[in-house]
C-alpha positions as CSV (number, residue, x, y, z in Angstrom):
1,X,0.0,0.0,0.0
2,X,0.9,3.4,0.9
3,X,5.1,3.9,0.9
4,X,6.5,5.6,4.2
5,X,10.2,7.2,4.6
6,X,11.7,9.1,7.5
7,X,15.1,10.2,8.6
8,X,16.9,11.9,11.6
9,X,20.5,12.7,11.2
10,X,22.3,15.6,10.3
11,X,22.0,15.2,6.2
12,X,18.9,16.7,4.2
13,X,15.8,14.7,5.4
14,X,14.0,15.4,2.5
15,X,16.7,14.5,-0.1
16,X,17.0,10.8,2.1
17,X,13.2,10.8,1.9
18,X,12.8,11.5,-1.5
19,X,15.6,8.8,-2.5
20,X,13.9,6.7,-0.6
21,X,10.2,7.0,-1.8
22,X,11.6,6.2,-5.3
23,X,12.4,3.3,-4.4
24,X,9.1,2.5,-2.3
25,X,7.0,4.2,-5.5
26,X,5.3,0.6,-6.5
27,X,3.7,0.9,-2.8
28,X,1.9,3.8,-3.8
29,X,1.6,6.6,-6.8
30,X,-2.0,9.0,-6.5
31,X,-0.2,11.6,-3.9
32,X,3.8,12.5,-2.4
33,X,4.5,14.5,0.3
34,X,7.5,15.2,2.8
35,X,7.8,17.3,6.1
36,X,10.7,18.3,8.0
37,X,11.8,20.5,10.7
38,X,13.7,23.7,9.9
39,X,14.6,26.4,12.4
40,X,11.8,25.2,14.7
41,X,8.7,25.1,11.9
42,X,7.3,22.3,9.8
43,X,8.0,22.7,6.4
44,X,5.9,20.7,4.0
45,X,5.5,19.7,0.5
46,X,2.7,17.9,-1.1
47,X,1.4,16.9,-4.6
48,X,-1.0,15.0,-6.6
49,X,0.4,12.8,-8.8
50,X,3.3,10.9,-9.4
51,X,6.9,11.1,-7.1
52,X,8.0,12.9,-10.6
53,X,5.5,15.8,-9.2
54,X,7.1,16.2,-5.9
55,X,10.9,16.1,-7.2
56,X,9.7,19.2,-9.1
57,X,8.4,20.5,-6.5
58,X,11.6,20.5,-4.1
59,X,13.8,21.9,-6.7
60,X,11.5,24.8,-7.3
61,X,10.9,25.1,-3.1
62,X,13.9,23.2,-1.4
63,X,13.1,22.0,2.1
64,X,15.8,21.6,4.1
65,X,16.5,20.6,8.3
66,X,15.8,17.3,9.5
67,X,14.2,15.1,10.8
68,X,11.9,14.6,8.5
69,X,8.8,11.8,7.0
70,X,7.9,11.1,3.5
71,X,5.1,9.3,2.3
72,X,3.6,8.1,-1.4
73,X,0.2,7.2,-1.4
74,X,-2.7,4.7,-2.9
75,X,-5.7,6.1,-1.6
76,X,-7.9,4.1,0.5
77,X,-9.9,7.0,2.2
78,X,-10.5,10.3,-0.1
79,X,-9.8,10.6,-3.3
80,X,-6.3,11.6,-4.8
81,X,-5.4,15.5,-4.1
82,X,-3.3,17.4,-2.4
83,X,-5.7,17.9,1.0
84,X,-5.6,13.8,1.2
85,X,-1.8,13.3,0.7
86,X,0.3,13.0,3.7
87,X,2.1,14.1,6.0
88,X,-1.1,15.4,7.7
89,X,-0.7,18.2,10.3
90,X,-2.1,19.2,13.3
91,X,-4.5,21.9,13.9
92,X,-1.4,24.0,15.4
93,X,0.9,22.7,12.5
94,X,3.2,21.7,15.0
95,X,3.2,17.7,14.4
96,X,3.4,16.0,11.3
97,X,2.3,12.3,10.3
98,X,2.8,9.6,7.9
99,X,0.3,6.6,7.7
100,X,0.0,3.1,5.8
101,X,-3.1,1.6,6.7
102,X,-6.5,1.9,7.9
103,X,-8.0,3.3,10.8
104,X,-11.2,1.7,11.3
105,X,-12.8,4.0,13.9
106,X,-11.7,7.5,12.6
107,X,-15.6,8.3,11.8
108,X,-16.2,7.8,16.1
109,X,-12.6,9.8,16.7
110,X,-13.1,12.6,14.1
111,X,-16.7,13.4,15.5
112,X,-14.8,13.5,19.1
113,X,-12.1,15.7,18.0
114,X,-14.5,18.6,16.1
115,X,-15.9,18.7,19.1
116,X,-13.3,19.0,20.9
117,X,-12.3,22.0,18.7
118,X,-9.8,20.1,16.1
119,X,-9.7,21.4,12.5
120,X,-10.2,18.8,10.1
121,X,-9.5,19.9,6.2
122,X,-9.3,15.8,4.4
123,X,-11.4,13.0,3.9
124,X,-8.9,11.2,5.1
125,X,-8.8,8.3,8.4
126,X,-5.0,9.4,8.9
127,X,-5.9,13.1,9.7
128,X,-7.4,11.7,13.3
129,X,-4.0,11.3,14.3
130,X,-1.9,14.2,14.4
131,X,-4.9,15.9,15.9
132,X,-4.7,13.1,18.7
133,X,-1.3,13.4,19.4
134,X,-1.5,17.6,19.5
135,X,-4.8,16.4,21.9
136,X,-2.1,14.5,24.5
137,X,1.3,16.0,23.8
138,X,2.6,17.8,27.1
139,X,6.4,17.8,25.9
140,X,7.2,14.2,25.6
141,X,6.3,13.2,21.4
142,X,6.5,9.2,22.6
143,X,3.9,9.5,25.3
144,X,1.4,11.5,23.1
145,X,1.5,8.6,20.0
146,X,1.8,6.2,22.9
147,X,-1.6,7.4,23.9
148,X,-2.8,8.2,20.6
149,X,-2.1,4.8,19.5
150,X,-4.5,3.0,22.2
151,X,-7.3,5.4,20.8
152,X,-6.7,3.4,17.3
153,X,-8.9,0.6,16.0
154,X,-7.0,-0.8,12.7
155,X,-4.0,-1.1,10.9
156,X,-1.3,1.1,10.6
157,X,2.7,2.2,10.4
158,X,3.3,5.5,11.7
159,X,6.3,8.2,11.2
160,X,5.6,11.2,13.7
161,X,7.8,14.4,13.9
162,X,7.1,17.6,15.8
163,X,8.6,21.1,15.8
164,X,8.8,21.3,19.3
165,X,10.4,17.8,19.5
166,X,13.4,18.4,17.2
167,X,15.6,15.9,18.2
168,X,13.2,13.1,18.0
169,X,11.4,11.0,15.1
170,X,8.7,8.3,16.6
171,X,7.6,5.3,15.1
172,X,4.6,2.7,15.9
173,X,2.9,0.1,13.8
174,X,0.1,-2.9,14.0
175,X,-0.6,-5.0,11.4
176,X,1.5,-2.9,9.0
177,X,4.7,-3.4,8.1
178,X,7.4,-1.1,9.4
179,X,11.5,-0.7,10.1
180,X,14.0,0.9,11.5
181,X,17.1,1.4,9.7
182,X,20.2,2.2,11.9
183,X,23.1,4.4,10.6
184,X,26.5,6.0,12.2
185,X,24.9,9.1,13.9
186,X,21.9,8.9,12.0
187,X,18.7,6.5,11.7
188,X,16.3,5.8,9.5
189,X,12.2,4.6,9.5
190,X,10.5,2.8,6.2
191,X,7.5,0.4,5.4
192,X,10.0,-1.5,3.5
193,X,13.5,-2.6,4.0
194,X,14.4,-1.7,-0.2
195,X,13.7,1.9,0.4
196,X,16.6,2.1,3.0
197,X,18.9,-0.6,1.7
198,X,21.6,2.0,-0.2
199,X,21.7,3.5,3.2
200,X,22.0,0.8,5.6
201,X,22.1,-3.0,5.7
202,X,21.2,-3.2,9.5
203,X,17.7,-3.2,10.4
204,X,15.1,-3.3,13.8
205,X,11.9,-5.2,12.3
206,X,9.0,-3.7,14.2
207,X,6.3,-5.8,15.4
208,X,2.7,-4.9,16.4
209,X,1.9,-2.2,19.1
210,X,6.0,-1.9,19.4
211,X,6.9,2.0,19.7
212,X,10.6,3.6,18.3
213,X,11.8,6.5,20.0
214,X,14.9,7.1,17.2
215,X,17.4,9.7,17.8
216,X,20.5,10.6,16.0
217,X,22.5,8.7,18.2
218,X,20.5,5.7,18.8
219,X,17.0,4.0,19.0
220,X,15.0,3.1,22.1
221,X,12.3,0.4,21.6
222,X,9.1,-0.6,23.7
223,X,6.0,-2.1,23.9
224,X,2.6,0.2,24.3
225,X,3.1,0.2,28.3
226,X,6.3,1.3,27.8
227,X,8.5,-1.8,28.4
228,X,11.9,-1.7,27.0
229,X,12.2,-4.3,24.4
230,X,15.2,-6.2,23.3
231,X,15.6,-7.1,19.7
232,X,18.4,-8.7,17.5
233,X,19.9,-6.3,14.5
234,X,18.8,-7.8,11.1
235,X,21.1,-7.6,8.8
236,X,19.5,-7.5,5.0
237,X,20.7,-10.5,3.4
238,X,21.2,-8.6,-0.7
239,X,23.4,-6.0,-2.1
240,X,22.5,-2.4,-2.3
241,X,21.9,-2.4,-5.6
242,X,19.7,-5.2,-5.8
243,X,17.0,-2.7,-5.8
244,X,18.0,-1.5,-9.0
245,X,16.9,-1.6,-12.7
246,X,20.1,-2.5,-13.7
247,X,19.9,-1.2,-17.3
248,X,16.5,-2.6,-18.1
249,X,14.1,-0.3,-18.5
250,X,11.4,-1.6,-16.4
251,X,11.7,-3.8,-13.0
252,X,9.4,-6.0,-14.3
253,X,11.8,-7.0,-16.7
254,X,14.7,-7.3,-15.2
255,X,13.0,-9.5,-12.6
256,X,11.7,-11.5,-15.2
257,X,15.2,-12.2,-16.3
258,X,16.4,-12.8,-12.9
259,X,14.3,-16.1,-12.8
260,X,17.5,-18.5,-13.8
261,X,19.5,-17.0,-11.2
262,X,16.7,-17.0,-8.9
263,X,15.5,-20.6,-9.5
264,X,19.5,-21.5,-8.6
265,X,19.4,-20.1,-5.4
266,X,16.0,-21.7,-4.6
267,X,17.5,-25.5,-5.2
268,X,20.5,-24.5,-3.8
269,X,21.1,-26.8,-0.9
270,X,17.7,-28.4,-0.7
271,X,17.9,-30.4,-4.2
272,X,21.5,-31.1,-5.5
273,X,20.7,-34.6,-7.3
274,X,17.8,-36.5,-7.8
275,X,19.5,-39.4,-6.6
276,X,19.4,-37.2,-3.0
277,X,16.2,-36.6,-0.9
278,X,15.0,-33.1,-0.6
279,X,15.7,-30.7,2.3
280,X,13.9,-27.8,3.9
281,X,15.1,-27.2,7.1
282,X,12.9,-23.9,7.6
283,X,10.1,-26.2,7.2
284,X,10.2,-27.5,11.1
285,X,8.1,-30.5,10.8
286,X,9.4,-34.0,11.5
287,X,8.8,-37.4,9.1
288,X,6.4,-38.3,12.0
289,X,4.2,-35.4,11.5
290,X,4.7,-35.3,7.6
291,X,3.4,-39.1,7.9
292,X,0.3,-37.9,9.7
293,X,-1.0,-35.1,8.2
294,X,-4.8,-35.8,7.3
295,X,-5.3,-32.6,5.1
296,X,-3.5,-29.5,3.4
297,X,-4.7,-26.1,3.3
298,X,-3.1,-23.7,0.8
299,X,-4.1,-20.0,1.1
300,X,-3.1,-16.6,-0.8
301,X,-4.0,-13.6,-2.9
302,X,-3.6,-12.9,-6.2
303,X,-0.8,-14.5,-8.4
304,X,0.5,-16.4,-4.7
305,X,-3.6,-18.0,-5.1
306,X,-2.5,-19.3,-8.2
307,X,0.8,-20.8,-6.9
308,X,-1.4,-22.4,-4.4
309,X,-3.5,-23.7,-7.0
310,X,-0.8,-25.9,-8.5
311,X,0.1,-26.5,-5.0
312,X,-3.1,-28.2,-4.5
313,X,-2.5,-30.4,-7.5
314,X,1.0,-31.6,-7.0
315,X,0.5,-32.1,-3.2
316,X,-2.5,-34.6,-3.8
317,X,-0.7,-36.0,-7.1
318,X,2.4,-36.7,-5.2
319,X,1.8,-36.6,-1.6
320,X,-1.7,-38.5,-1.6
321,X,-3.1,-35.8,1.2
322,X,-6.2,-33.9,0.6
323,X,-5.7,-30.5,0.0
324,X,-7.9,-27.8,-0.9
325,X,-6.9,-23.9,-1.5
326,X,-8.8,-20.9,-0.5
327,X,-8.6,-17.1,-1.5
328,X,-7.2,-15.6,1.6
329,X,-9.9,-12.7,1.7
330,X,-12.6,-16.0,1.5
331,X,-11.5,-18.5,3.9
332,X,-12.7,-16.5,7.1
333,X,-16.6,-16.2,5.1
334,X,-16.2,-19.9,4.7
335,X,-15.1,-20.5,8.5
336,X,-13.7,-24.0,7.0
337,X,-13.5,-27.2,9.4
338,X,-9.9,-28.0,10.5
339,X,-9.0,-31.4,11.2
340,X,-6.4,-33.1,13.8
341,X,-3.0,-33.1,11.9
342,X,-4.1,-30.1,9.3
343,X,-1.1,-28.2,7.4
344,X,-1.7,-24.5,6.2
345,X,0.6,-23.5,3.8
346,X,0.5,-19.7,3.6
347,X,2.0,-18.1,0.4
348,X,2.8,-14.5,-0.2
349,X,5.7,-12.7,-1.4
350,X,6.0,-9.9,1.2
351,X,4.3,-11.8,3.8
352,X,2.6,-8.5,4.6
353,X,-0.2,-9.4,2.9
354,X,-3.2,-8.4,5.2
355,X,-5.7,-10.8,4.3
356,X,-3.6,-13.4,4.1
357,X,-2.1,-12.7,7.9
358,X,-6.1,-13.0,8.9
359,X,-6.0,-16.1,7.1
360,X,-2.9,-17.6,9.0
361,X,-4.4,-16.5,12.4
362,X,-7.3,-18.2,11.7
363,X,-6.2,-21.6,10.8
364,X,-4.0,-21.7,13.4
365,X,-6.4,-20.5,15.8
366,X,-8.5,-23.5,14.8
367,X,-5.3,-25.7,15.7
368,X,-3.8,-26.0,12.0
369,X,0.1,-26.1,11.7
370,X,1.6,-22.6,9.5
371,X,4.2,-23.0,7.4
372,X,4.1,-20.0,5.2
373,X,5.8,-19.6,1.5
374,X,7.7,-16.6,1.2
375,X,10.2,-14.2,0.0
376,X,10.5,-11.6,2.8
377,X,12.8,-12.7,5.6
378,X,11.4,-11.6,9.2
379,X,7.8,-10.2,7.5
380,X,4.6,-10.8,9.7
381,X,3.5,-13.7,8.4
382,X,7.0,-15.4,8.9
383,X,6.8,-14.1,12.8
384,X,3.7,-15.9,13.0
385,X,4.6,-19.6,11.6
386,X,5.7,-22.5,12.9
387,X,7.8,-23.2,9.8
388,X,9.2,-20.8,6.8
389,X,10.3,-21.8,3.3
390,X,11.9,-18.8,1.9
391,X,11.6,-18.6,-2.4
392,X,15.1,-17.1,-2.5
393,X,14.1,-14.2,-4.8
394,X,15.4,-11.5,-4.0
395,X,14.0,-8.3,-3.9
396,X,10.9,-7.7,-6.7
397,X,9.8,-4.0,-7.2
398,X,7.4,-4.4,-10.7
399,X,3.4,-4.6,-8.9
400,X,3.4,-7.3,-11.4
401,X,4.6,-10.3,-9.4
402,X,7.2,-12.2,-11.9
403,X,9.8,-14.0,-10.5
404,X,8.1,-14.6,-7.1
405,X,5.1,-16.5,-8.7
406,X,7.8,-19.0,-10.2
407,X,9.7,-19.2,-7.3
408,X,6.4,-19.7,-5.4
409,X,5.7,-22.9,-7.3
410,X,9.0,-24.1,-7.3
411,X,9.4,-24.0,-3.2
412,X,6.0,-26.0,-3.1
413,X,6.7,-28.4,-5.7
414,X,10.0,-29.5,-3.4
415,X,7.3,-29.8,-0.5
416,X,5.4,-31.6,-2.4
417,X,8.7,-34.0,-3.7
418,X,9.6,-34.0,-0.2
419,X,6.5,-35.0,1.5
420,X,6.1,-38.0,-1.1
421,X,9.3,-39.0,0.3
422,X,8.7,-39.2,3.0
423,X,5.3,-40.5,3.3
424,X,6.9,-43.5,0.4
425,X,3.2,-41.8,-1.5
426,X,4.9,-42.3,-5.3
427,X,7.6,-44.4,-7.0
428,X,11.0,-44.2,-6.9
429,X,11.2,-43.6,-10.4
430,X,8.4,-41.1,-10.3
431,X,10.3,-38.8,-7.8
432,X,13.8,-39.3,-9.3
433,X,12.6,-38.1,-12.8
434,X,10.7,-35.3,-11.1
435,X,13.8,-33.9,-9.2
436,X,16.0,-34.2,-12.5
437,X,13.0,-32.0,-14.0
438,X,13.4,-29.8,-11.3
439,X,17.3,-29.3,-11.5
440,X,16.7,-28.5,-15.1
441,X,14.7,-25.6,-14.5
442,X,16.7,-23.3,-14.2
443,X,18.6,-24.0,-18.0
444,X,15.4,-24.1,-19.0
445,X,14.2,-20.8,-18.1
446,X,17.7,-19.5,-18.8
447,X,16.7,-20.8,-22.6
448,X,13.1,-19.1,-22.7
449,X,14.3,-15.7,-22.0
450,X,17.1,-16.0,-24.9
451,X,13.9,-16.7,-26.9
452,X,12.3,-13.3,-25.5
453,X,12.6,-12.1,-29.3
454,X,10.2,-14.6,-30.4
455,X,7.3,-14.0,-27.6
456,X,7.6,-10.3,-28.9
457,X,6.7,-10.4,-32.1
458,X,3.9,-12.6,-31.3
459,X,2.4,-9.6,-29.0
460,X,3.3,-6.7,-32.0
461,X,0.4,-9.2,-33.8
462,X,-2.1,-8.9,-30.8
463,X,-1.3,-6.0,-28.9
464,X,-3.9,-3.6,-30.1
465,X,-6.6,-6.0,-29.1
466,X,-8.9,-5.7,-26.3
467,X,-10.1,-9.0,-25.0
468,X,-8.6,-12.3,-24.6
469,X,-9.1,-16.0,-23.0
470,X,-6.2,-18.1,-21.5
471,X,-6.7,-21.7,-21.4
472,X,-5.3,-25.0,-19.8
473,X,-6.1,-27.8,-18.6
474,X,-5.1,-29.5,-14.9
475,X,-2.1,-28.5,-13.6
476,X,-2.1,-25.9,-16.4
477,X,-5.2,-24.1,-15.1
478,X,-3.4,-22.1,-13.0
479,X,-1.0,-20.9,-15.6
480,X,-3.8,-19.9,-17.5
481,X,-5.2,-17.7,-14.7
482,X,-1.7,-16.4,-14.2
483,X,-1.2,-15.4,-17.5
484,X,-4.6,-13.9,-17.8
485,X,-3.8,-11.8,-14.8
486,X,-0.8,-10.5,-15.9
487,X,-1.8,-9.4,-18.9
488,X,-4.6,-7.6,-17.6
489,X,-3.0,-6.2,-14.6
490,X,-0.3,-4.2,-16.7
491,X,-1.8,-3.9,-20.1
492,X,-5.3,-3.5,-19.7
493,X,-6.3,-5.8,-22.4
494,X,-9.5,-7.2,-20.6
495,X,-8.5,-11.4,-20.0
496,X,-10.0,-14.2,-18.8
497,X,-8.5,-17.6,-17.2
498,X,-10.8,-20.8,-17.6
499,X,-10.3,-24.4,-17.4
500,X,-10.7,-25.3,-21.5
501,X,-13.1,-27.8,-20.2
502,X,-15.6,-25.1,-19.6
503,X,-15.5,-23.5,-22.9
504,X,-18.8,-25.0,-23.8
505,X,-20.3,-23.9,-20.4
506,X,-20.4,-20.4,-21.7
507,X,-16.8,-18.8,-22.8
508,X,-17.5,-20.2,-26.3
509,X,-20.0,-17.3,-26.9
510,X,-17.2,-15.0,-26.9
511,X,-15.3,-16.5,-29.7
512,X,-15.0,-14.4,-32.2
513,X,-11.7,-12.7,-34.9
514,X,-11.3,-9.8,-32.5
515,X,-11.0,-12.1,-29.3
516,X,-7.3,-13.7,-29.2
517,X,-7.1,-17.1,-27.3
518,X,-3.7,-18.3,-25.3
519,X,-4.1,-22.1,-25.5
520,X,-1.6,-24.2,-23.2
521,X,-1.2,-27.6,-24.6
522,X,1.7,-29.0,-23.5
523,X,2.9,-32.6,-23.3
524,X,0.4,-34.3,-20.8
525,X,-2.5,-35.8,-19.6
526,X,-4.7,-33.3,-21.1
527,X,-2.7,-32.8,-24.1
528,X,-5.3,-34.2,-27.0
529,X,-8.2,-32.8,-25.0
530,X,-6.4,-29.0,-25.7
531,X,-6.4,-29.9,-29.2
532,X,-9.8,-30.5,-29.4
533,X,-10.1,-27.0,-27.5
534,X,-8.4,-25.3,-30.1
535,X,-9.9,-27.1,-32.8
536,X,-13.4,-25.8,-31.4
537,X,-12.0,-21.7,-31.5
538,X,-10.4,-22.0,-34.4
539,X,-14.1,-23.3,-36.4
540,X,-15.6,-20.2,-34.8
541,X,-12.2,-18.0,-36.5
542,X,-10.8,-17.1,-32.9
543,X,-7.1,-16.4,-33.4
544,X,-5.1,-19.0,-31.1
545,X,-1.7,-18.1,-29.8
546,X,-0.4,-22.0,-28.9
547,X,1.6,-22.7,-25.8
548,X,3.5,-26.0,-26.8
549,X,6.8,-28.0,-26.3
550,X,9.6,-27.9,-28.5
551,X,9.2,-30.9,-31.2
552,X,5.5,-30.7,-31.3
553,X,4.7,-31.1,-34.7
554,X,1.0,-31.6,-34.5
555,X,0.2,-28.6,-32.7
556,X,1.7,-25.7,-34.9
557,X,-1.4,-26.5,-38.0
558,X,-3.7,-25.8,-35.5
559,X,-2.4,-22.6,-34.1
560,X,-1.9,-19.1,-35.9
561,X,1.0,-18.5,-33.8
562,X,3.2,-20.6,-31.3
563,X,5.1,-19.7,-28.1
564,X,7.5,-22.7,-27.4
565,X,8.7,-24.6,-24.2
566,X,11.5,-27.0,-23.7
567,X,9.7,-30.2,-22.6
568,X,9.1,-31.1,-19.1
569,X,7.3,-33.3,-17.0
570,X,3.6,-32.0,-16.8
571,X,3.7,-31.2,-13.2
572,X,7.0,-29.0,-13.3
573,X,5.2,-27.5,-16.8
574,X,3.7,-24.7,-14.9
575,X,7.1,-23.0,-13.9
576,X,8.3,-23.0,-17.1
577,X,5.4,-21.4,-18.9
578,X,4.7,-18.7,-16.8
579,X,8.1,-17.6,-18.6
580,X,6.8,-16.4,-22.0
581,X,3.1,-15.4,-20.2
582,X,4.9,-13.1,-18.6
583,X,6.9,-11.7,-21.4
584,X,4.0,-11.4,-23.6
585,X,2.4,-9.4,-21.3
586,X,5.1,-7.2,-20.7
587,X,5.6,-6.7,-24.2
588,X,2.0,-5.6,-25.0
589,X,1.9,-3.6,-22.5
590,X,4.9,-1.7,-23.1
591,X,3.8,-1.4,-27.4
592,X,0.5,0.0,-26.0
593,X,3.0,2.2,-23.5
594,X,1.4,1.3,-20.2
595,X,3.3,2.3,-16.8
596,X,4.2,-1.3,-16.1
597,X,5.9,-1.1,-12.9
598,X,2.9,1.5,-11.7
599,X,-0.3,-0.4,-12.9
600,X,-3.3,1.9,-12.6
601,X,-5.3,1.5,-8.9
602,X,-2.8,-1.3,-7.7
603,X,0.1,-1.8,-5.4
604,X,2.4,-4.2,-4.7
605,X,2.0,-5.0,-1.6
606,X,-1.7,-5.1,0.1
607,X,-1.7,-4.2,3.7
608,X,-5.1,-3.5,4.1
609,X,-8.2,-5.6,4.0
């Protein structure tokens, strides 16, 4: 959601904020704003618009002092403009706030506060704040957010200055993510490690209803009743310039090119033969307990749903336990039944994902085991499992989720592998060919992106089209919901994922030459089934792009145009072939010049419900 910077130290706050809201610019986009204190005033500036907007801003009005706040914002309450961006002041413009999140009884608190005399000028929740911490300041800026804070129903990271606090920048979060960075004689606050990394690579990870009282000189950390806390320095495990475009001209790409790499680090030493068993330390469950588990839950949002998806097929395919997958935001309406010996496999990439955190406190407060699927180290959702399998990543930056979503599958398809092992669920043969798969990934990947030429001229044929279906079968379903999402997500071509077994169920009646049709027909169970698919578009004159291994020579007379895949077993297929998905998205989008890492009304990381 909303991006949130702050620095004390004795450099520019706003040029640190600035740099750093760059870099947190996928979090949010409508609105930018920064505060800091010079000469014993609050100096603000605040635009609608992109970060672009602000920069220009600050070279035509420099702010200077410190410490300072920035924020960039997706609006949640009140529309974009430059009353509803943040920092919000209070009435006496004395304190300044920053907010990502929701505060869920603002309506109650703003009544309270005009009455109380309180100027209001947004439609924003955050406003209720700064007006609540003028309300109980009496000198000490902890003890007035301290008390502010237990007046708070919701969600939220805050950054609070005030002009009569110089010296001091206060920080306080709950259910939104939120650290501190620490420097040599200066310190640092952000929703997101990447927006501080050039700075620093040590780190205090907040957790909820924790309060940091940072200083120049140091940081003093407590719980809401004022209890000192003590808490480890994380050190971020990736280079400074990981966070980089490094000379592509979108992160988006250049994360979908990190994949190979990625995929390395991921098998690194949990698969390094398939004549080896699989292992996954982080995953904290004995044989014993892999051996008695009665049922598998796998739940997510978005493209980590559909990683969950295939997770369900490979886990009952290899594993022989039922599974079922929920969308995160769902499970809770569903209020499903939770038997003895119940896994919940929790997927996100931040794992900050705020429906998705509901979901995990849920299942485990109905006695399921957590072991969550993830790329952030020391996120929420990690905090609160009982086991973590980390994707091995790295940092992602495009809104579009790329790399994760492969990595994703490939961390559950080793569960998978390694919970047919143990439970002796599949043959020998079976799992030895699978793992070989597996440890050919990342070649394999390495080969489709040297193909990226290929996938692009098959979007310069479709790109100026507006609707589209993505089809598969099976294991394949999933990657054609993922590759229906990303396209629309980032072009705004309007597209459809279905099972290709429910074309005559209804999707049929769109079939028509302006409607293109992404068909995944790999080598497989469902393989002559997909031809038939095709067949049945192709009568109707729907153009067909083909999804289809290398060597296929049935497939291509069927097809207007083909996207090829090196051959693979069909259960490791859907890694693979989210590959060229995701470059024929990114393709059209960029021919119909969309703002790929910035996606209209969506932001990388969803902190809110």
């Amino acid at each position: 959601m909303c991006g949130i910077v702050g620095y004390i130290g004795p450099r520019s706050a706003a040029a640190i904020c600035l740099a750093g809201l760059k870099r947190l610019e996928y979090r949010g986009y409508d609105s930018a704003g920064i505060a800091a204190i010079s000469d014993g005033q609050l100096d603000v500036r605040k635009v609608a618009g992109k970060l672009a907007s602000l920069e220009e801003a600050l070279q035509a009005e420099p702010v200077a002092g410190a410490p300072g706040i920035g924020h960039t914002r997706w609006a949640t309450h009140g529309k974009p403009s430059v009353t509803n961006s943040h920092p919000h002041l209070s009435t006496n413009g004395r304190i300044a706030v920053v907010h990502n999140g929701i505060i869920e009884n603002y309506g109650e608190l703003r009544e309270q506060l005009i009455a109380e005399g309180f100027k209001f000028l947004s439609q924003t929740d955050t406003e209720v704040m700064p007006h609540l911490v003028e309300k109980y300041y009496e000198g000490d800026l902890r003890e007035a957010v301290r008390r502010a804070v237990l007046d708070l129903q919701g969600a939220f990271a805050f950054g609070v200055i005030c002009a009569d606090s110089p010296d001091e920048l206060v920080a306080v979060r709950r259910f939104s993510p939120l650290v501190v960075g620490l420097g040599e004689g200066e310190n640092f606050i952000a929703s997101d490690m990447g927006a501080i990394r050039p700075e620093t690579d040590r780190v205090y990870v907040i957790d909820d209803d924790e309060l940091a009282s940072i200083t120049r000189d140091g940081v003093e950390l407590t719980d809401l009743a004022l209890k000192p806390i003590e808490r480890e320095v994380f050190v971020i495990p990736w280079p400074a310039d990981a966070a980089e475009k490094g000379g592509h001209r979108h992160f988006m790409h250049k994360e979908i090119h990190e994949q190979a790499d990625a995929m390395h680090a991921c098998l690194a030493g949990r698969l390094s033969s398939p004549d080896q068993p699989i292992v996954l330390e982080g995953l904290q469950m004995t044989d014993q307990e892999i051996k008695g588990l009665r049922k598998v839950v796998f739940t997510a949002c978005g493209t980590a749903f559909h990683a969950g998806l295939v997770g369900r097929f490979v886990m009952e395919n290899l594993a022989r336990v039922p599974a079922e997958v929920d969308l995160a935001a769902e499970l809770r309406t569903r209020d499903p039944v939770v038997l003895d010996n119940t896994l919940a496999v929790v997927i996100s990439q931040s794992g900050e994902t705020a429906d998705t955190l509901v979901a995990l406190r849920d299942l485990k407060a109905k006695g399921a085991r957590v072991v969550s699927v993830l790329n952030v180290v020391d996120s929420s959702i990690a905090r609160e499992s009982d086991g973590v399998v980390y994707i091995q990543a790295g940092p992602e930056i495009g809104v579009a989720s790329t790399k994760a979503y492969t990595l994703q599958v490939l961390t559950i398809e080793l569960i998978a592998l390694h919970f047919a092992e143990v439970r002796q669920t599949a043959e020998h043969a079976t799992l030895r060919a699978l793992k070989e798969a597996l440890l050919a990934v990342p070649g394999q990947a390495q080969t489709l992106l040297d193909r990226e030429d290929d996938v692009k001229a098959v979007a310069e044929v479709y790109y100026q089209m507006s609707n589209s279906l993505f089809l598969g079968r099976g294991v394949n379903l999933p990657s054609a919901m993922e590759g229906a999402l990303k396209l629309k997500e980032i072009s705004y071509i309007h597209a459809e994922g279905y099972s290709a077994g429910e074309m005559k169920h209804g999707p049929i009646a769109l079939v028509q030459p302006d409607l293109f049709t992404v068909a995944i027909a790999v080598a497989g169970e469902v393989y002559e089934k997909m031809i038939g698919n095709i067949q049945e578009i192709k009568a109707r004159s729907g153009p067909v792009i083909g999804v289809a291994n290398d060597g296929d020579n049935v497939i291509g007379d069927e097809c207007d145009h083909m996207i090829w895949v090196p051959p693979s077993p069909e259960l490791v297929s859907p890694i693979t072939i989210a590959i060229p998905l995701q470059l024929l998205a990114y393709h059209m989008a960029d021919l119909r010049g969309e703002h790929i890492d910035q996606p209209r009304n969506l932001a990388k990381t969803v902190t809110v419900e």
